[in-house]
C-alpha positions as CSV (number, residue, x, y, z in Angstrom):
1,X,109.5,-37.8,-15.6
2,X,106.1,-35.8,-15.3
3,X,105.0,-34.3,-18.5
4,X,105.6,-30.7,-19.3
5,X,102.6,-28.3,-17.5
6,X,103.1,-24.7,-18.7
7,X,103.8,-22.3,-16.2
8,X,101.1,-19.7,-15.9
9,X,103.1,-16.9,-13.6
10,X,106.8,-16.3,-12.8
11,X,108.1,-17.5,-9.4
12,X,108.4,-14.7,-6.8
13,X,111.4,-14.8,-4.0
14,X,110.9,-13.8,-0.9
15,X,113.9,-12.8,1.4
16,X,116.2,-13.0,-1.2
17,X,119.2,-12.5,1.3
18,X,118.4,-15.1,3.6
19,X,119.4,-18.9,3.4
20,X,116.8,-20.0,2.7
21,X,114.1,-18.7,0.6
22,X,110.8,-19.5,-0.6
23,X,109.3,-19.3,-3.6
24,X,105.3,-19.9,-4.9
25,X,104.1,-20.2,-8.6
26,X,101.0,-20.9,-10.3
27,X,101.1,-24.0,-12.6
28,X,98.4,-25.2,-14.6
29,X,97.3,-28.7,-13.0
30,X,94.5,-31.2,-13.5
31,X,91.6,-30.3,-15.7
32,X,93.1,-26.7,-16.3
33,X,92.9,-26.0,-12.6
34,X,95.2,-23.1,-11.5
35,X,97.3,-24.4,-8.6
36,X,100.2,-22.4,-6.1
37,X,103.1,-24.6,-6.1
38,X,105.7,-24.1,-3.1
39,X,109.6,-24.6,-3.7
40,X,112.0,-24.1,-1.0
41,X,115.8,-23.2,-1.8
42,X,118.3,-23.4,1.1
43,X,121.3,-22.3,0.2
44,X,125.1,-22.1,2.1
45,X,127.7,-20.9,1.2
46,X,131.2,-21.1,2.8
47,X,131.8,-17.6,4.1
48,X,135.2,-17.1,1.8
49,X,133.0,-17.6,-1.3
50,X,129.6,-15.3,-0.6
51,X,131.2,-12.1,-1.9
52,X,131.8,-13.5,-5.0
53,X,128.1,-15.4,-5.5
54,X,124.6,-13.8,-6.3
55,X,122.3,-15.5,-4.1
56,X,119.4,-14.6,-6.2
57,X,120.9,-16.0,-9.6
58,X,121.2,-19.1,-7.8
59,X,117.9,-19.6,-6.6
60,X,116.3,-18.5,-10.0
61,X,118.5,-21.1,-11.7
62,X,117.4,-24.1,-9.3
63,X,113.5,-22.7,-9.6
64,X,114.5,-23.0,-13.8
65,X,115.5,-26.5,-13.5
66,X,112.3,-27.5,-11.4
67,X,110.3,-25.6,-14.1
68,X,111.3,-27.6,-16.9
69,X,111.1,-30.4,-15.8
70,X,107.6,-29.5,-14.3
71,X,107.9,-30.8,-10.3
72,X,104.5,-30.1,-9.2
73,X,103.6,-29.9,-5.5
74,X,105.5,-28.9,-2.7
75,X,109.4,-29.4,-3.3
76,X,112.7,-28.5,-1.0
77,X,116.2,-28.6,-2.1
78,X,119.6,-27.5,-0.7
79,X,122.7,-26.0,-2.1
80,X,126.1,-25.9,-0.6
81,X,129.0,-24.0,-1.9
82,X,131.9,-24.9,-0.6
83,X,135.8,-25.6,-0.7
84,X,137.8,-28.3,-1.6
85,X,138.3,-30.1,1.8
86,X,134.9,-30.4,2.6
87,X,133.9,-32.1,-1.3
88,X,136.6,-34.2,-1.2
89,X,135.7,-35.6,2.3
90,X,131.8,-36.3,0.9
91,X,133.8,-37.5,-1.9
92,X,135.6,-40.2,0.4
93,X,132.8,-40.9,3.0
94,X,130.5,-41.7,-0.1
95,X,131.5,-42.1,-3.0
96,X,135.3,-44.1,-1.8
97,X,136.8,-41.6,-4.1
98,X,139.6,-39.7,-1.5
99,X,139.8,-36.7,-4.2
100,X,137.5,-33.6,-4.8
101,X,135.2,-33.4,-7.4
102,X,133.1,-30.8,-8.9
103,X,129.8,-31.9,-8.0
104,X,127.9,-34.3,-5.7
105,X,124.3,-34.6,-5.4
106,X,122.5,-36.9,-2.5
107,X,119.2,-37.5,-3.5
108,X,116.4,-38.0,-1.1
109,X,113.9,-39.2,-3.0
110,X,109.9,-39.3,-2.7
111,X,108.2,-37.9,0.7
112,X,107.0,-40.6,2.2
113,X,108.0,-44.4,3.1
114,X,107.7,-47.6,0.9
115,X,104.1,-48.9,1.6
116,X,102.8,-45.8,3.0
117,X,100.8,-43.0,1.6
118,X,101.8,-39.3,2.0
119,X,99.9,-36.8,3.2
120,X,98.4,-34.8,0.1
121,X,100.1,-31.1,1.1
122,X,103.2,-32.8,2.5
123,X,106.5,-31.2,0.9
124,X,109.0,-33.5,-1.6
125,X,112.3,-33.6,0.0
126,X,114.5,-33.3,-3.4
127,X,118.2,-33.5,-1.9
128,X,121.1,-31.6,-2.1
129,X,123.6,-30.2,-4.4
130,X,127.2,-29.8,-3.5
131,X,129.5,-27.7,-5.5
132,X,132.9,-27.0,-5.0
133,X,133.7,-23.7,-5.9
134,X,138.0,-23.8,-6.4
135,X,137.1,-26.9,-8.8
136,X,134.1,-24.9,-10.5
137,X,137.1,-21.9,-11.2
138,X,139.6,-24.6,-12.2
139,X,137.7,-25.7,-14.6
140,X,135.9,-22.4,-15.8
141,X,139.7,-20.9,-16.7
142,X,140.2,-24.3,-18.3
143,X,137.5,-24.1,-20.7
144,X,137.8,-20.2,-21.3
145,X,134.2,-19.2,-20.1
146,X,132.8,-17.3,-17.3
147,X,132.9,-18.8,-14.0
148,X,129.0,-18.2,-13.6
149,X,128.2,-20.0,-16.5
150,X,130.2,-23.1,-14.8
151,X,128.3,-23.2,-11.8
152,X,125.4,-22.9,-13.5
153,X,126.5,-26.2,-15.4
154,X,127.3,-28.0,-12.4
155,X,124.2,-26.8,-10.3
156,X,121.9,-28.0,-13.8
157,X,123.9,-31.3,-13.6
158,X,123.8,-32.0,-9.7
159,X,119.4,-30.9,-9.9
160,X,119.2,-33.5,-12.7
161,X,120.8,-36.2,-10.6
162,X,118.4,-35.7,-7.9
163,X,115.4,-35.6,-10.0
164,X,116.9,-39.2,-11.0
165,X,118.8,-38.7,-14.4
166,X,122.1,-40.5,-14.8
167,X,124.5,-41.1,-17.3
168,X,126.2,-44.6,-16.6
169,X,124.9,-46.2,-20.0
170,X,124.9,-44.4,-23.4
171,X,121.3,-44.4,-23.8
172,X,121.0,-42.4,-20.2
173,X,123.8,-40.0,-20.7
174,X,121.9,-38.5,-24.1
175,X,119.1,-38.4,-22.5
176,X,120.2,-36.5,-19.8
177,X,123.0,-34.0,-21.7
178,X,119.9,-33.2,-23.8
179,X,117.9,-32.3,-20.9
180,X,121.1,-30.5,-19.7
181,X,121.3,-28.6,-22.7
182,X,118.2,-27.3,-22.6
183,X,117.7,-26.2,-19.7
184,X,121.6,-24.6,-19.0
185,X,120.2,-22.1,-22.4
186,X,117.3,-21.0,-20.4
187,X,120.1,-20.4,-17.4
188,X,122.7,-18.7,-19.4
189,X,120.2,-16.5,-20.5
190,X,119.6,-15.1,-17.0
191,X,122.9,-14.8,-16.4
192,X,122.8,-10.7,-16.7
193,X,126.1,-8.5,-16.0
194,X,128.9,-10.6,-16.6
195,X,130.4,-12.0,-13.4
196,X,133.7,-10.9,-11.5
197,X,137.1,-11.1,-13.7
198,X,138.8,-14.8,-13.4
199,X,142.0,-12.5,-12.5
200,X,140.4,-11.3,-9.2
201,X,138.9,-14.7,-7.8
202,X,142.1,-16.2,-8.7
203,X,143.9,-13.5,-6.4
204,X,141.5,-14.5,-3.7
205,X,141.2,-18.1,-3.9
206,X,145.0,-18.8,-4.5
């Protein structure tokens, strides 16, 4: 990973109610140099679940996982919210695994093809995150915590995959649950009002 630049200036959203938004901050880069950085968020979310999301907490908490781990340069990622049906068919089509899940994250990788250079202001396709939001409550009333700070676990966990963290070996999975922990603390603490009772999205969801 790229070592830690401090940031020199909060990230401002623009069109906070759209699907996608962007976002430009000033990072310190080479030799001290002050440079605007541009990260897009797109975000979806099935139309059953938007009343009970804040768009803007979700975007802040994607911009806080790109922060800490310093990308630099020009970055896009996606975010789906969505139902069961629709993780457990990724789940299938990808992954073999005909069950839902909590999480998946398809990585894109680096802009650019093997063997080629990119062009210098050309944006860094990240991914996407998908998080399914029934499993995300399931588990949030299993654990006893707010369903907030759940997503905001899985959405931490699904970035970190696509900035190429794993956790199939021992050594990898410490390295990337500290990581994790780390950055979910600066998350939790933009968490704000609490978020709606477990007893009302259980009433809508089930």
């Amino acid at each position: 990973m790229a070592p830690e630049a401090p940031v020199m200036a909060t990230i401002t959203t623009i069109g906070e109610e759209d699907s996608s938004a962007r976002g430009v901050c000033q990072c310190e880069g080479e030799r001290g140099k002050i440079e605007e950085v541009r990260q897009t968020v797109n975000i979806s979310i099935a139309p059953e679940y938007r009343p009970l999301l804040d768009r803007r907490w979700l975007r802040q908490a994607v911009k806080t996982v790109l922060d800490t781990e310093s990308i630099t340069g020009a970055v896009e990622v996606g975010l789906l919210v969505t139902g069961d049906t629709t993780v457990r068919r990724l789940n299938r089509d990808y992954r073999h695994l005909d069950r839902t899940t909590d999480v998946l994250s398809f990585a894109l990788g680096a802009t650019g093809s093997e063997g080629f250079i990119a062009p210098p202001d050309s944006v860094r396709h990240l991914g996407e995150v998908i998080i399914s939001f029934p499993q995300a409550l399931r588990q949030a009333e299993a654990a006893g915590h707010d369903l907030k700070m759940e997503i905001g676990l899985l959405l931490v966990h699904g970035m970190l995959h696509l900035l190429g963290y794993d956790h199939m070996i021992t050594a990898d999975r410490r390295r990337m649950w500290a990581r994790q922990k780390a950055i979910l603390a600066k998350v939790k603490a933009s968490l704000g009002a609490p978020g709606t009772s477990r007893r009302k999205l259980s009433l809508r969801l089930f």
